[in-house]
DSSP file (Angstrom, degrees, kcal/mol; ACC not computed):
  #  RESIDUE AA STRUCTURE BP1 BP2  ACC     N-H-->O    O-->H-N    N-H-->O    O-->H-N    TCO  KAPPA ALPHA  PHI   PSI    X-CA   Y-CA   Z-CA
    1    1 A X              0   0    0      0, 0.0     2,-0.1     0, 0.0   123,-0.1   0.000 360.0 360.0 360.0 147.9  117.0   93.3  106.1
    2    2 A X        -     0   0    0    121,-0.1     2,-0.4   122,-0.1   125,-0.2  -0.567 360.0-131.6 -82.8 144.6  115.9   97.2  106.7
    3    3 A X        -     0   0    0     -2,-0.1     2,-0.9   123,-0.1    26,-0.2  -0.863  10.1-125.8 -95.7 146.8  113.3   97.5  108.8
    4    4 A X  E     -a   29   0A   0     24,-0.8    26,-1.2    -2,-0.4     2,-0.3  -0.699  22.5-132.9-109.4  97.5  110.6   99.6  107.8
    5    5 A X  E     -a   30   0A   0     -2,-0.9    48,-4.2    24,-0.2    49,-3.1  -0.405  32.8-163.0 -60.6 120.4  109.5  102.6  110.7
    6    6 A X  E     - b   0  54A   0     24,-2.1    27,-0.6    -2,-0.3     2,-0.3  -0.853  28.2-156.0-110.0  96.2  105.9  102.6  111.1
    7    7 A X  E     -ab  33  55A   0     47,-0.6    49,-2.8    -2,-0.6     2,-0.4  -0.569  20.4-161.9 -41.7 104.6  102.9  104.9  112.6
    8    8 A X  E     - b   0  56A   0     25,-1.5     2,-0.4    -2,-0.3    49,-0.2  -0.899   6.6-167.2-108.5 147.6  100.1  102.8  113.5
    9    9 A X  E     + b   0  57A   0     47,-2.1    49,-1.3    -2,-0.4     2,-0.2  -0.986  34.1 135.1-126.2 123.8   96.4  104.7  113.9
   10   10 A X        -     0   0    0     25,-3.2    25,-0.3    -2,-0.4    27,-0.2  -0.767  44.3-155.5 178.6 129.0   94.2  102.5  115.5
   11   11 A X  S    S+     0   0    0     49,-0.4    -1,-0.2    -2,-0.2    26,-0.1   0.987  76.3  84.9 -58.2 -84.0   91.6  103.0  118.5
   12   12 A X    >>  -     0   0    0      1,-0.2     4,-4.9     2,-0.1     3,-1.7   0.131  59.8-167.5 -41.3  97.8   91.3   99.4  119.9
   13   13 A X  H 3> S+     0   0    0      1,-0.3     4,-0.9     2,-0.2    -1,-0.2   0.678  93.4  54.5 -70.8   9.9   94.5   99.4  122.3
   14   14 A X  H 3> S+     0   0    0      2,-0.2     4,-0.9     3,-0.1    -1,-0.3   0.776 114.7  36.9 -98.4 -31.1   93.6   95.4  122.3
   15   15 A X  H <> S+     0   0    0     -3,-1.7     4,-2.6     2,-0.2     5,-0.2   0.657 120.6  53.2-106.4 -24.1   93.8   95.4  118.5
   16   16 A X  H  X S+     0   0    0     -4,-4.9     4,-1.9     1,-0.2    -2,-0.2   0.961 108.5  44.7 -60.3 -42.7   96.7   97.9  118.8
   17   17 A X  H  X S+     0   0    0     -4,-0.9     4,-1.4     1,-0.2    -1,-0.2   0.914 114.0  46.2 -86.2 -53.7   98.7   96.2  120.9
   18   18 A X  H >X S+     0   0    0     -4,-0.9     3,-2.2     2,-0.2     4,-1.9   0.947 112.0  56.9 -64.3 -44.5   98.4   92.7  119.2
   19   19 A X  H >X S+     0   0    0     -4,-2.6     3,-3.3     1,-0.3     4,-0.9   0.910 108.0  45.0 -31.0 -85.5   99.0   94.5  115.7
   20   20 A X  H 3X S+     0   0    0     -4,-1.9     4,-1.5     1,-0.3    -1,-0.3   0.549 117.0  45.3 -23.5 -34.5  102.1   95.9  116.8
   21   21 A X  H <X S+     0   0    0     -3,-2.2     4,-0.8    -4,-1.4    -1,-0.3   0.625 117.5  47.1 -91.9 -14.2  103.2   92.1  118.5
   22   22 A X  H XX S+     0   0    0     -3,-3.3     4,-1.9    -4,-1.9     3,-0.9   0.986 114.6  44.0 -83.9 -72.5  102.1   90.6  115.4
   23   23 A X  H 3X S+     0   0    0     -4,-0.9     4,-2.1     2,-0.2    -3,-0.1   0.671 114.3  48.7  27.9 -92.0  104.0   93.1  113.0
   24   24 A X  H 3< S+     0   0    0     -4,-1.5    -1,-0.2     1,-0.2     5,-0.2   0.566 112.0  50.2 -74.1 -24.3  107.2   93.2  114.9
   25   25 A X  H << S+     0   0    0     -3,-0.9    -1,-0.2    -4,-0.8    -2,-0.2   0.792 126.4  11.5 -50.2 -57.7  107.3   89.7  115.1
   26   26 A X  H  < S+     0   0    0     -4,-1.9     2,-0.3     1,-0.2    -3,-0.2   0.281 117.5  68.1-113.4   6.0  106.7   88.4  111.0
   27   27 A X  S  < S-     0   0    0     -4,-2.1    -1,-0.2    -5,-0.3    93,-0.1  -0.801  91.1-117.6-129.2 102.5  107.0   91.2  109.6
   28   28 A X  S    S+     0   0    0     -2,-0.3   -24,-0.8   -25,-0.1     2,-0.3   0.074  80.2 131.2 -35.1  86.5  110.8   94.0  109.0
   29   29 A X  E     +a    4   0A   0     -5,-0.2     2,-0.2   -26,-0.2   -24,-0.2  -0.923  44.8 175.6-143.1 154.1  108.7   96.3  111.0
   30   30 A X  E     -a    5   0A   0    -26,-1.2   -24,-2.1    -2,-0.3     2,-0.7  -0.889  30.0-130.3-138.2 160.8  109.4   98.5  114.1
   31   31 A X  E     -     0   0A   0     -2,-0.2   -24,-0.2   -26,-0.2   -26,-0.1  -0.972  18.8-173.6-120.7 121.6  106.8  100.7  115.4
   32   32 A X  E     -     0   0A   0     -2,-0.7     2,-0.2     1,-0.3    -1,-0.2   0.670  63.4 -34.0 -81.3 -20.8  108.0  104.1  116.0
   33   33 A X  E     -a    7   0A   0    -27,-0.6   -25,-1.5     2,-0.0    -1,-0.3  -0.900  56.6-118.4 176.1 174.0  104.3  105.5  117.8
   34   34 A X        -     0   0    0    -27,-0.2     2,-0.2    -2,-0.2   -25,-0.1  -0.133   8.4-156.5-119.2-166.5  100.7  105.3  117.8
   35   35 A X        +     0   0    0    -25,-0.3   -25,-3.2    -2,-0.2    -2,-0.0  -0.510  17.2 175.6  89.7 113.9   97.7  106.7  117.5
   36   36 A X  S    S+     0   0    0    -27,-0.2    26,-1.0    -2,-0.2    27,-1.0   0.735  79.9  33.1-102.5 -26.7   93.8  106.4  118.5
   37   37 A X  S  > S-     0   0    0     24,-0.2     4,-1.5   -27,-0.2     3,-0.3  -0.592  81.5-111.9-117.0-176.2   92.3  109.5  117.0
   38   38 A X  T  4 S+     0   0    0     -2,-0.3     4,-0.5     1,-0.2     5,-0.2   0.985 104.4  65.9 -68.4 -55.5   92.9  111.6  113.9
   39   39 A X  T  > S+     0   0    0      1,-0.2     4,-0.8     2,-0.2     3,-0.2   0.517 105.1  37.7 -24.7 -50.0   94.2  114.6  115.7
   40   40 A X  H  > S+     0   0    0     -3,-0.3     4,-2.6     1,-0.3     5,-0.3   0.540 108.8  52.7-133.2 -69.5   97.1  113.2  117.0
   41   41 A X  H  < S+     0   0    0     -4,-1.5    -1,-0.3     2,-0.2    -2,-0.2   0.230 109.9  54.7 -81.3  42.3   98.5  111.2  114.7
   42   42 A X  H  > S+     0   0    0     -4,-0.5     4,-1.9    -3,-0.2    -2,-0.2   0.618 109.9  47.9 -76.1 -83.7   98.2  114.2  112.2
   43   43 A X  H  X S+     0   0    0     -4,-0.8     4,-1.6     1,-0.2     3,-0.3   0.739 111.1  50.6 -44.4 -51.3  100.1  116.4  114.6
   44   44 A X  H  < S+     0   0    0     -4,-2.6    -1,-0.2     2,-0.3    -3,-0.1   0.882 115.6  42.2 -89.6 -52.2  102.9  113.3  115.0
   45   45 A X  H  4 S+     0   0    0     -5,-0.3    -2,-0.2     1,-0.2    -1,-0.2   0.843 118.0  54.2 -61.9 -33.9  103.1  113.2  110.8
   46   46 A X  H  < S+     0   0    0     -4,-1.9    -2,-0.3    -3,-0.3    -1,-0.2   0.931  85.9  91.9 -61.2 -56.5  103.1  117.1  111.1
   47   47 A X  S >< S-     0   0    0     -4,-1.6     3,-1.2     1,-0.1    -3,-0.0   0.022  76.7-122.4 -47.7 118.3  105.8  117.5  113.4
   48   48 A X  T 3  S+     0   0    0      1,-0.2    -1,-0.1     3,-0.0     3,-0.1  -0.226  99.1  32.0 -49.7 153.4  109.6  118.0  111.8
   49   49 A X  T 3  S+     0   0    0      1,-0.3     2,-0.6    -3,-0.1    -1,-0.2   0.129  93.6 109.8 103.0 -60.8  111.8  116.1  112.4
   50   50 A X    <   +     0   0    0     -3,-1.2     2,-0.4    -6,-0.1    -1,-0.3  -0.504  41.1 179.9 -79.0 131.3  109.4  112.8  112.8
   51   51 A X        +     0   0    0     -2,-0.6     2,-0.2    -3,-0.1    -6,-0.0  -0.831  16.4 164.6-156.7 115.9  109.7  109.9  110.0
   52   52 A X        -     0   0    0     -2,-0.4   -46,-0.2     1,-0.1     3,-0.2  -0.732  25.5-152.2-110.3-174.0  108.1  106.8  109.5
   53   53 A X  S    S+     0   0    0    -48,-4.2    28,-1.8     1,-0.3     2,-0.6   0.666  84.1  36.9-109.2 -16.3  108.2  105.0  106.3
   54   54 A X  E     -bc   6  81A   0    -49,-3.1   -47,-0.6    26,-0.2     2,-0.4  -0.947  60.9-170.0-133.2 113.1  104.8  103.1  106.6
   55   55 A X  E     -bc   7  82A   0     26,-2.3    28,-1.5    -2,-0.6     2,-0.4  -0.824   9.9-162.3 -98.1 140.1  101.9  104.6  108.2
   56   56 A X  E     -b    8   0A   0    -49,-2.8   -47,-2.1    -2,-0.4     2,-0.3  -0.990  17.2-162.8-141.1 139.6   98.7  101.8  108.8
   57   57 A X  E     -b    9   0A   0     -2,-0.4    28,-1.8    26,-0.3   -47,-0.1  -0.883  21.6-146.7-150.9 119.8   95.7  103.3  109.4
   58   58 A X        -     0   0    0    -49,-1.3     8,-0.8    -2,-0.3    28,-0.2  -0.289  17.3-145.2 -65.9 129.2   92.2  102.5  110.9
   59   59 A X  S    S+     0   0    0     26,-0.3     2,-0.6     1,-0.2     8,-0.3   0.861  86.9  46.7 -81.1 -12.8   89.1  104.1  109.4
   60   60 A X  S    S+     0   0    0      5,-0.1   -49,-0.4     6,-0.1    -1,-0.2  -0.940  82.2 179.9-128.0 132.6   86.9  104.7  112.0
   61   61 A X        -     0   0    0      3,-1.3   -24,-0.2     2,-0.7   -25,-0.1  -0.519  43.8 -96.5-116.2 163.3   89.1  106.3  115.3
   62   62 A X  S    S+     0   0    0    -26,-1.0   -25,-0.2    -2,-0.2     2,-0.1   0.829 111.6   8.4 -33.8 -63.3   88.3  107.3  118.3
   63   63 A X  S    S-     0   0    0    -27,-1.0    -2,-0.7     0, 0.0   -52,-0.1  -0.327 132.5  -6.3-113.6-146.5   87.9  110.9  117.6
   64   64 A X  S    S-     0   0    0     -2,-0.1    -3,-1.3     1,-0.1     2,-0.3   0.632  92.4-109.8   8.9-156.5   88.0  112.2  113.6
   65   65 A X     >  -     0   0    0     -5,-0.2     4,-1.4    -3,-0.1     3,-0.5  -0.990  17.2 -86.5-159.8-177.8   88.9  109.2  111.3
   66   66 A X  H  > S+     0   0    0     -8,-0.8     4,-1.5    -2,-0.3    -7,-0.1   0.312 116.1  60.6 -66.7 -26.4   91.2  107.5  109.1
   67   67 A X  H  > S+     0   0    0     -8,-0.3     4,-0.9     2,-0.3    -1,-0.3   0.728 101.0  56.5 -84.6 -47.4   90.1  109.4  106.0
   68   68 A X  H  > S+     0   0    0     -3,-0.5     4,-3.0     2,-0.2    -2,-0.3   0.835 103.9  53.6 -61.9 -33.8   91.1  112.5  107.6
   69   69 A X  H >X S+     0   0    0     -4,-1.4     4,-1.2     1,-0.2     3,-0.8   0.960 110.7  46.5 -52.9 -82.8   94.6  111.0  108.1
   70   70 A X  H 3X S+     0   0    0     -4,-1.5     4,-1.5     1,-0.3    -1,-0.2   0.504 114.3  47.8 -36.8 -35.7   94.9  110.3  104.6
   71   71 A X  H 3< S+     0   0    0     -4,-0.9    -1,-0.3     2,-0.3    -2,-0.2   0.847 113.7  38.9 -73.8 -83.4   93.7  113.3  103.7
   72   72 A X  H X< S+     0   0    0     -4,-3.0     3,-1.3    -3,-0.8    -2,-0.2   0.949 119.2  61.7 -62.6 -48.4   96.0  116.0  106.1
   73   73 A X  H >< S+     0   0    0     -4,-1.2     2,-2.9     1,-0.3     3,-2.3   0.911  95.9  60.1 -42.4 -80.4   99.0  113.0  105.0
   74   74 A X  T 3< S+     0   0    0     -4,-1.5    -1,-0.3    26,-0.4    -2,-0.1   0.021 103.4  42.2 -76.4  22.8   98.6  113.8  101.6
   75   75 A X  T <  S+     0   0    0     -2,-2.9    -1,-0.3    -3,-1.3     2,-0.2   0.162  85.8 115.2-142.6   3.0   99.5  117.6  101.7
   76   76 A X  S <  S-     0   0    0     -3,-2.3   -30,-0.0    -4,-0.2    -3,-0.0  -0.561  72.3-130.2 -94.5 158.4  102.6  117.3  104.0
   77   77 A X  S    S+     0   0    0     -2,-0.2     2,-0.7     2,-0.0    -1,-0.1   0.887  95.9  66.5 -77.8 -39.6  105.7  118.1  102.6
   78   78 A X  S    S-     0   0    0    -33,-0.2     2,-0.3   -32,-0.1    -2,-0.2  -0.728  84.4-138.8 -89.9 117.2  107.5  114.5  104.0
   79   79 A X        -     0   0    0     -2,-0.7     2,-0.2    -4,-0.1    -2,-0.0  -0.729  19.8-172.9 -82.8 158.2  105.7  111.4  102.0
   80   80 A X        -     0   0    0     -2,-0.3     2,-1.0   -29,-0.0   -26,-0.2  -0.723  30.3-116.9-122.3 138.5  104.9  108.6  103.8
   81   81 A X  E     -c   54   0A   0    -28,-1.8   -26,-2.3    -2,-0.2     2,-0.4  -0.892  42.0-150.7 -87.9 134.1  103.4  105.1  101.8
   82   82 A X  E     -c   55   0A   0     -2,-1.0    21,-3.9    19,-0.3    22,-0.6  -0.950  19.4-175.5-101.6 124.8   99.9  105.1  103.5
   83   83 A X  E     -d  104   0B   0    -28,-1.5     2,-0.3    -2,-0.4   -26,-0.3  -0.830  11.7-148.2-126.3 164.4   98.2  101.8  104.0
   84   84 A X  E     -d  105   0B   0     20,-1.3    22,-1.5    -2,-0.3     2,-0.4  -0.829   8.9-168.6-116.1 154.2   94.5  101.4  105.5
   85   85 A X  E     +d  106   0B   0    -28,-1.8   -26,-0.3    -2,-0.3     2,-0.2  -0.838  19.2 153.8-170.9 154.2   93.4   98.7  107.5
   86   86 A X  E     -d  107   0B   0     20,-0.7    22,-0.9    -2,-0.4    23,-0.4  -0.979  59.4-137.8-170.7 130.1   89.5   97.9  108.4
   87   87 A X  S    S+     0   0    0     -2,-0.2     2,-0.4    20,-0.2    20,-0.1   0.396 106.0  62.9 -88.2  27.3   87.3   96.0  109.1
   88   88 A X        +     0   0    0      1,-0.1    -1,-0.2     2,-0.1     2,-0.1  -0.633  59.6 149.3-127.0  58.9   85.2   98.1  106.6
   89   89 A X        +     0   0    0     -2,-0.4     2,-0.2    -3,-0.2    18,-0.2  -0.302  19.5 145.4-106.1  41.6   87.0   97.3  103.9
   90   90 A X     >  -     0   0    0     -2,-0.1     4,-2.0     1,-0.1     5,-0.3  -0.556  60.5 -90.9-100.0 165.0   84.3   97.4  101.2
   91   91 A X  H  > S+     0   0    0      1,-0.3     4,-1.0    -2,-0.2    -1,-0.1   0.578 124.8  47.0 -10.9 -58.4   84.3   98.5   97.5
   92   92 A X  H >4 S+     0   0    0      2,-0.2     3,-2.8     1,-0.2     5,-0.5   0.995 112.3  44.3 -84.3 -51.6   83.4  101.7   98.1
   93   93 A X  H 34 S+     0   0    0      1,-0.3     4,-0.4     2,-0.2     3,-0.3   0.704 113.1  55.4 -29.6 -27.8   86.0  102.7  101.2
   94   94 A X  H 3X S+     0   0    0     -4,-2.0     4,-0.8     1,-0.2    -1,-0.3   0.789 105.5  50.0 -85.5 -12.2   88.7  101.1   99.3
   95   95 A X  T << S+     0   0    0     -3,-2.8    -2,-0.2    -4,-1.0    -1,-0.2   0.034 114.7  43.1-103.6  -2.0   88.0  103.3   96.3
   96   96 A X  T  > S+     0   0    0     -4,-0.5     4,-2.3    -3,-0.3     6,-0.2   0.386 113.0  49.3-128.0 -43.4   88.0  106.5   98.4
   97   97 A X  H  >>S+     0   0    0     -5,-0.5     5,-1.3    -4,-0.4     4,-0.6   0.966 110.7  55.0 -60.2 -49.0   91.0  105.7  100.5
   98   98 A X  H ><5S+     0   0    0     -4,-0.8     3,-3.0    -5,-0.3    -1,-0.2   0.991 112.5  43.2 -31.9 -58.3   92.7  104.8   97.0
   99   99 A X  H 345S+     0   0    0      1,-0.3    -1,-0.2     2,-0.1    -2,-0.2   0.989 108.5  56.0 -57.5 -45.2   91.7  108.2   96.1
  100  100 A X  H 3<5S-     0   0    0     -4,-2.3   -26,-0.4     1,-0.1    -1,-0.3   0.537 129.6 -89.1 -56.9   4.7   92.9  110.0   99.5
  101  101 A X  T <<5S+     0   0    0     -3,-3.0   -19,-0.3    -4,-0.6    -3,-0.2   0.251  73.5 152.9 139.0 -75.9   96.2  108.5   98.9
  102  102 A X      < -     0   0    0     -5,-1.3    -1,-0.3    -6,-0.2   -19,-0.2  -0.153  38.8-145.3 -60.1 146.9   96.4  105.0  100.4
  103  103 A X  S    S-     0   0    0    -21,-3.9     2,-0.3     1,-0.2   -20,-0.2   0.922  81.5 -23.5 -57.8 -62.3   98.9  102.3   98.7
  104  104 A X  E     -d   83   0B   0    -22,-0.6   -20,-1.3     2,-0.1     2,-0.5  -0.898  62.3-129.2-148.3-165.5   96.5   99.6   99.6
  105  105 A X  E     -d   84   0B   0     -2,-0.3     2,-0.2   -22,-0.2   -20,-0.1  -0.984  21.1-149.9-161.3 131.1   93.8   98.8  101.9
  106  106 A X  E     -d   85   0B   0    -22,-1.5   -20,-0.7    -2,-0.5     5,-0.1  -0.908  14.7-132.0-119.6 108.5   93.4   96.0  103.8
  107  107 A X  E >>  -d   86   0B   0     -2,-0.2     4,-2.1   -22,-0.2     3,-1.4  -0.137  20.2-159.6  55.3  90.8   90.5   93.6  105.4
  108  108 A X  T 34 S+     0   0    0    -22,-0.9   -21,-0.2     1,-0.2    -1,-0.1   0.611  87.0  60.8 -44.7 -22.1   91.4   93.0  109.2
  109  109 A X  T 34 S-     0   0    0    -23,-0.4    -1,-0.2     1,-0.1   -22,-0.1   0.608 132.9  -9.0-100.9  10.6   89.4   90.1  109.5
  110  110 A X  T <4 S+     0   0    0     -3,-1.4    -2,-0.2     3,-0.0    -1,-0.1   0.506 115.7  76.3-177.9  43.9   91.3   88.2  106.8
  111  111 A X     X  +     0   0    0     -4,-2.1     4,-3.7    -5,-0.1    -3,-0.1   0.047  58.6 103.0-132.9   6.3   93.7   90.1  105.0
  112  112 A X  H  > S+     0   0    0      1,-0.3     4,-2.9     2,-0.2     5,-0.1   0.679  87.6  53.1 -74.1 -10.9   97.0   90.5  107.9
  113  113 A X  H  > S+     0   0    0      2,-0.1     4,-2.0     3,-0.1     5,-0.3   0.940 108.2  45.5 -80.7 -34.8   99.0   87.9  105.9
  114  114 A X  H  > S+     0   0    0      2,-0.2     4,-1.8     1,-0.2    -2,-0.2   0.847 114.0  49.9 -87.6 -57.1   98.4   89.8  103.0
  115  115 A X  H  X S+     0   0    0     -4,-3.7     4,-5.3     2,-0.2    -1,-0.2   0.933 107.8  55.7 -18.0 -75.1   99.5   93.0  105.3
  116  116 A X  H  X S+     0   0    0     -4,-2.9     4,-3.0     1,-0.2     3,-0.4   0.991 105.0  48.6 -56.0 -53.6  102.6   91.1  106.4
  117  117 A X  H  X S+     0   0    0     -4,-2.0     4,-1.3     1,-0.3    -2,-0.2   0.872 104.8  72.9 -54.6 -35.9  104.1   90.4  102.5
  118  118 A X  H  X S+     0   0    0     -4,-1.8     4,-1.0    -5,-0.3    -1,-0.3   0.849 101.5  27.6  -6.2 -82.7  103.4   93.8  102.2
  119  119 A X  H  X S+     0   0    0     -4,-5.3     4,-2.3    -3,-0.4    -2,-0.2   0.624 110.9  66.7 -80.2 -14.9  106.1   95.2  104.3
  120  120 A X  H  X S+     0   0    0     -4,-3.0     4,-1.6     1,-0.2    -2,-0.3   0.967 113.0  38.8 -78.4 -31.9  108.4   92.4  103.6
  121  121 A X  H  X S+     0   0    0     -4,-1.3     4,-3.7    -5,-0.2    -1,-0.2   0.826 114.7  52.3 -22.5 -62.4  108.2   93.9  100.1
  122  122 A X  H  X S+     0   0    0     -4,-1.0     4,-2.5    -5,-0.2    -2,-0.2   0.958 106.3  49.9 -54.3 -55.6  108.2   97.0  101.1
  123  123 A X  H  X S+     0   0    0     -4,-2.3     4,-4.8     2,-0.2     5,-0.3   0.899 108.4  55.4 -17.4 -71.6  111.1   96.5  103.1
  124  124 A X  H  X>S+     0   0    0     -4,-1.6     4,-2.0     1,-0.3     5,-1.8   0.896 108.6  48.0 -40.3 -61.9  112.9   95.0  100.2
  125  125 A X  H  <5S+     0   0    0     -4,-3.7    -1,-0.3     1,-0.2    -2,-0.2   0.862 109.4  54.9 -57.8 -42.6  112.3   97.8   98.1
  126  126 A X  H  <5S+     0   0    0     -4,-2.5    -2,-0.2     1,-0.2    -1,-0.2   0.913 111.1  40.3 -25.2 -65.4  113.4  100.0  100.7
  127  127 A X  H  <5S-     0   0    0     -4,-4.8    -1,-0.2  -125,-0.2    -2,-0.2   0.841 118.9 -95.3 -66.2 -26.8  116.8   98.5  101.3
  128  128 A X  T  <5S+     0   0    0     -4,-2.0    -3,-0.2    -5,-0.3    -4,-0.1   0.467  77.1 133.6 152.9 -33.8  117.7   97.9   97.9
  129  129 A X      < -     0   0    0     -5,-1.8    -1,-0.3     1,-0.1     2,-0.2  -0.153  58.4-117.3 -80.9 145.1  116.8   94.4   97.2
  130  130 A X        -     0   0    0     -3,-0.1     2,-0.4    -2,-0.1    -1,-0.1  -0.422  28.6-166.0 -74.9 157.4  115.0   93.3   94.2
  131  131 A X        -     0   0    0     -2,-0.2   -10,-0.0     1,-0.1     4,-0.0  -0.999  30.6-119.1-148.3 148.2  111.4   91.7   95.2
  132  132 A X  S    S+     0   0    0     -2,-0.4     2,-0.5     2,-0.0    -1,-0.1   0.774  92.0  30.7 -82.1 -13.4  109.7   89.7   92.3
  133  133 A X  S    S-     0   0    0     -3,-0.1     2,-0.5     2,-0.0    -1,-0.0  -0.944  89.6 -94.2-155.0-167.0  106.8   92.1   92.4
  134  134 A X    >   -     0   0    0     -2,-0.5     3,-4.1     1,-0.1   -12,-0.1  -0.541  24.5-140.8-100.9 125.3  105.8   95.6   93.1
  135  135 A X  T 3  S+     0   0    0     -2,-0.5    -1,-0.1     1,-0.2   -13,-0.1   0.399 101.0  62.5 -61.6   0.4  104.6   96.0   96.5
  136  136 A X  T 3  S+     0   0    0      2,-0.1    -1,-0.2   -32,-0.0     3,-0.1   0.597  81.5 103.9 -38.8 -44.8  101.9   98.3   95.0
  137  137 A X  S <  S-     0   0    0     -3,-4.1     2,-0.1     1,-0.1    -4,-0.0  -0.151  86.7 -98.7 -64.7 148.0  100.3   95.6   93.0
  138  138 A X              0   0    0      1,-0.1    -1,-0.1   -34,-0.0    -2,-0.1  -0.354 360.0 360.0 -62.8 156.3   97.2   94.1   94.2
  139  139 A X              0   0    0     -2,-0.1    -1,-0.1    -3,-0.1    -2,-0.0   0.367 360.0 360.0-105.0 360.0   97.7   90.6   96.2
């Protein structure tokens, strides 16, 4: 199965770190880099030359935020699918990330299976493979 190259933006290197083992573990992911502030991963999206296929992305960062990713992401020449994930994952923040951009937005405190079937979708679609629904669709 293709694995799907990923950019994760996310402050908490304790929530980073587990993402990333959790991820690479159940889910056709590798993680190509990181990011705790906006700045940074911007510059990393900016850069030729650099490709993921799945950017996950925290809203509230170290420095700037999450919004701003979506935001500076959505004017660069190389698309990306953009996903959010938050624990501030209410009505209106999913409805503004929507706007900025994101594919979906997801609920850290109880929405990471939902995450994982995600990219195994995504994946699918990537490689080739048929998947019985569109990794777009709400879950």
């Amino acid at each position: 199965m293709y694995h799907l190259k990923t950019y994760l933006v996310e402050d908490n290197p304790v929530i980073r770190e587990s993402l990333i083992a959790t991820l690479e573990e159940l889910a056709p992911v590798v993680v190509v880099g990181t990011a705790d502030d906006e700045l940074t991963a911007v510059q990393w999206l900016s850069r030729p030359g650099q490709h993921a296929d799945l950017v996950i992305v925290d809203i509230f960062l170290k420095a700037g935020s999450g919004l701003g990713v979506l935001r500076a992401a959505s004017t660069l020449a190389q698309q990306n699918t953009l996903v959010v994930l938050s624990n501030y994952a209410t009505q209106d923040v999913r409805r503004k990330c929507l706007e900025l951009g994101a594919a979906r937005v997801f609920d850290k405190s109880n929405e990471i299976d939902a995450l994982i079937e995600y990219c195994g979708k995504l994946a699918a679609d990537q490689s080739g493979g048929s998947s019985s629904s569109d990794p777009g669709s709400p879950a």
